[in-house]
N, C-alpha and C positions, 0 to 999 in steps of 0.2 A: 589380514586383508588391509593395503594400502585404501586408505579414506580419502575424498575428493576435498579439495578444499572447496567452501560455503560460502560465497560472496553476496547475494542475493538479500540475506538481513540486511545487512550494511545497505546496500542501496536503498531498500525501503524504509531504514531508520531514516536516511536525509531525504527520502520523499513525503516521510511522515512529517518533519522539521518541517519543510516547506510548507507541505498541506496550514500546517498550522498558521503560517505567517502570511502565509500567500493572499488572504484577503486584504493585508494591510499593501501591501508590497503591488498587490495588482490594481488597488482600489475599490473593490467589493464591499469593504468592512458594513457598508450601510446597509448594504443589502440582507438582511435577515436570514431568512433561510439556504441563500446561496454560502454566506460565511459561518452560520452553523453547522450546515450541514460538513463544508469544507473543514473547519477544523473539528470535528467532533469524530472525523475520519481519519483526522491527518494523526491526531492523539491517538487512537487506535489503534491504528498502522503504527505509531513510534513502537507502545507497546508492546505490541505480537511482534515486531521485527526481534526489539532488543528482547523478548523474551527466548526469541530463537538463536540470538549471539550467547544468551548466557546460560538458557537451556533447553538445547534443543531439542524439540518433538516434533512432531509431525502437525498436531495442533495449528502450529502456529504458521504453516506455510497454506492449511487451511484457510485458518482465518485472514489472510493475506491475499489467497484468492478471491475469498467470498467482499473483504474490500474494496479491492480492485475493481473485480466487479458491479458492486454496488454503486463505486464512485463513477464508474463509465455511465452509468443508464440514470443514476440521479439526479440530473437538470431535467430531464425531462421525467421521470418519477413522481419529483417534487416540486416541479415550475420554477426554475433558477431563473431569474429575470435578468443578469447581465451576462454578456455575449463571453467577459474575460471571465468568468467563474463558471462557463458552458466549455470555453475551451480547455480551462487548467482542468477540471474536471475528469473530461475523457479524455487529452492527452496522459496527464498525469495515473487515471484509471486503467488504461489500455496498458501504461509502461508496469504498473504495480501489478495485474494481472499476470505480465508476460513473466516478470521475474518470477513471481508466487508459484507459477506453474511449470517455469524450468529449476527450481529448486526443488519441486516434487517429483518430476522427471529423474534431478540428480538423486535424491533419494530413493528413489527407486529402481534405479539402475544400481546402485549399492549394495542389490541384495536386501531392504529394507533394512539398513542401518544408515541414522544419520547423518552426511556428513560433517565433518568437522572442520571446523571453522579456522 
């Protein structure tokens, strides 16, 4: 059976990258809970992405949902006080949800074999 190629990690590793920087780069960094919560997701997401470049399971397109997700609804979850760490947030949430869940799609259209990368 021809395998689909996997793109979808890769996106979310450099979304993770971001996540991480992005309170410096937007100007957030003071903000506490908005730049915690921001990089403590963006680390995560690096994680689960590269762990699905370098071994993939299904785990980790999971956890990539359940990120996305999380990062979408957390300014208001957790009271994010600046309007750029409410926008990168759910912008950035909305797009790591969309991938997480058409690479589970793509797995599942496989037959339940991972694609590869």
């Amino acid at each position: 059976m021809k395998q689909l190629k996997h793109w979808q990690d890769s996106g979310n590793a450099v979304l993770g990258l971001w996540l991480a920087f992005s309170p410096l780069v937007l100007g957030f960094h003071n903000e506490v809970t908005d730049m915690g919560n921001t990089v403590l997701v963006g680390v995560l997401l690096l994680a689960a992405a590269l762990g699905g470049m370098f071994v993939p399971r299904a785990w980790e397109d999971w956890t990539e949902t359940a990120l996305g997700g999380w990062l979408a609804i957390a300014p208001w979850a957790v009271g994010f006080t600046s309007t750029a760490a409410t926008v990168n947030a759910l912008v950035v949430g909305l797009i790591v949800l969309t991938l997480a869940l058409w690479a589970l799609q793509d797995w599942g259209l496989s037959g339940g074999q991972r694609p590869a990368h």
